[in-house]
C-alpha positions, 0 to 999 in steps of 0.5 A: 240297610240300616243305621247301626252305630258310630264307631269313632268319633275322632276320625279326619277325612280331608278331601279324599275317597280312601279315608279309612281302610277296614280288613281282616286280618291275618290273625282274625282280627278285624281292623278299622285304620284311620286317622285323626286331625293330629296326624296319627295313625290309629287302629281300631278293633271292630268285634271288641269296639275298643282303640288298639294303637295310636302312632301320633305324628304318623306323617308331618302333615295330615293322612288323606289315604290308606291303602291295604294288602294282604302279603300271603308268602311274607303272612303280613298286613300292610297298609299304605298311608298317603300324605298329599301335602307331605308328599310322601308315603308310608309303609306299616307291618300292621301286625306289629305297628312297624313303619317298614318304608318312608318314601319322601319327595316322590313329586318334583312338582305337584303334590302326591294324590295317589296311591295303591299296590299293585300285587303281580309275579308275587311281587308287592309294589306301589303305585303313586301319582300327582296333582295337576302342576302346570309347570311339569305334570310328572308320571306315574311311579312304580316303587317297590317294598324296598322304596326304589323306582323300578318304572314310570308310566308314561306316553310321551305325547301326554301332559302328564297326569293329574290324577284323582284316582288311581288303582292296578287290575289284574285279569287272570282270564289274559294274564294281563296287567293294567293301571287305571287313572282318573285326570282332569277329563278322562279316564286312562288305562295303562298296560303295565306290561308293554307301558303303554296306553291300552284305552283312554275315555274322554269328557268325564270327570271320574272320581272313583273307579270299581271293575266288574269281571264276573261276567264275561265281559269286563265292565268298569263302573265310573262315579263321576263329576257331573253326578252320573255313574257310567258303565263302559266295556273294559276292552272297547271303551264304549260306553254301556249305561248312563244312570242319574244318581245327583246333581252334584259329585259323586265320590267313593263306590262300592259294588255288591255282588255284581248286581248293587252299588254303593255311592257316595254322595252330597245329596242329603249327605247320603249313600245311594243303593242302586240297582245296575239290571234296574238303572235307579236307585232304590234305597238311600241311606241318609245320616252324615253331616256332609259330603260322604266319601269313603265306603267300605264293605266287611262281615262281620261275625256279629251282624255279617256284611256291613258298610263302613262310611265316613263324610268330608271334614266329619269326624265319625265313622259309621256302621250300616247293617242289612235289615233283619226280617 
């Protein structure tokens, strides 16, 4: 891959790993939403490179994350912001800017962290959770799109969860549903359906989480703390593989093609490729100012698949294409 362009230079990413959301939309446009350091919210046409809409204020404290889902029996774009200092989340109708939910004071203690959808019995929910408090770690939340709490997650012999990441899977092969989390040092996986713990992971420092079911096993792949990616099977939670990718953190992956990942790091303020048959990188892709934290994937008709990145406390996101030969 290669550099192709900066496509904003106004964008804001304070500490987290979904910085930016970019997606095709229902109408064929393709979406870049992100956020600057005045707390808007901004939509960005990618094939004709130009703004479309600058909600200012979106949240009263700065955005940290987005979410996206496509709502197939309503035919809407929805993508979930997330305000960890303001402890709460909206809920925007893309395809007409309208802000369809505000949860406010979802944490009694702590502060939000977390967000995602979770997409089952063609229903559309939310999943939040918090950052460490010492006083009451509180559970995960499940909301629906009208913003009421229809269940938490929970195991009573737990402290609660302090959680860097969190997200939903669903595996058509059983039916079943899980929500995966990252805490202080280890990995959970709830069964959503029982409420109970399915598995957990211990001594890591996971800061993202990507699945991979294409083969007959599950696997999960771990960007961890310590610099390593980890591989476990998904059913037995034994660990698979070990790679070396930094010295320091690892941040935000992206897997192509069951055969590549994509991982964001403080090396070189870079993007390592890696190759998971092979075990070790084997292309970096080096242009940021800083720790880079977010990277999405997305075809587009100009060039087909690229990559999205965007860097901790900069203020560009930039666009890589594949080489042409």
């Amino acid at each position: 891959m290669e550099f192709s362009e900066d496509l904003v230079n106004d964008s804001f990413n304070e500490y987290s790993n979904s910085g930016f959301v970019v997606f095709k939309s229902i109408d064929n446009k393709i979406y870049l939403i992100y956020s600057n350091n005045n707390k808007s919210l901004i939509s960005y046409d990618i094939i004709n490179k130009k703004k479309l809409t600058e909600i200012k204020n979106a949240h009263n404290q700065n955005i940290t994350s987005y979410k996206y889902i496509l709502d197939n029996i309503n035919k809407k774009d929805l993508v979930l912001s997330v305000s960890e200092a303001d402890n709460n989340i909206k809920l925007w109708n893309i395809n007409i800017w309208e802000c369809l939910l505000n949860i406010q004071n979802i944490n009694k203690f702590g502060r939000l962290h977390s967000a995602c959808f979770l997409n089952f019995n063609k229903n559309i929910y939310i999943i939040t959770s918090n950052l460490f408090h010492d006083k009451k770690p509180e559970p995960i939340k499940i909301f629906d799109l009208n913003g009421k709490k229809i269940k938490e997650l929970h195991n009573s012999s737990d402290r609660g969860d302090n959680t860097h990441f969190i997200d939903s899977y669903y595996t058509k092969k059983s039916s079943k549903v899980y929500i995966l989390t990252c805490k202080e040092n280890c990995l959970k996986i709830y069964d959503y359906i029982v409420n109970k713990i399915y598995n957990i992971i211990y001594s890591i420092i996971a800061n993202n989480i990507v699945i991979d079911d294409k083969n007959d096993n599950v696997h999960i792949i771990c960007s961890c703390h310590d610099g390593l990616v980890r591989i476990w099977d998904f059913d037995s939670a034994k660990l698979l593989t070990k790679i070396k990718v930094s010295n320091n953190g690892l941040f935000e992956e992206l897997l192509w093609n069951s055969y590549y990942l994509f991982v964001g790091t403080t090396d070189n303020n870079s993007i390592k490729m890696i190759d998971l048959k092979k075990k070790k990188i084997i292309h970096s892709l080096n242009g940021h100012n800083n720790s880079v934290r977010t990277i999405k994937i997305i075809n587009i008709p100009e060039y087909g698949e690229c990559l999205l990145s965007q860097g901790l406390d900069t203020e560009t996101i930039k666009l890589w294409k594949f080489k042409t030969k």
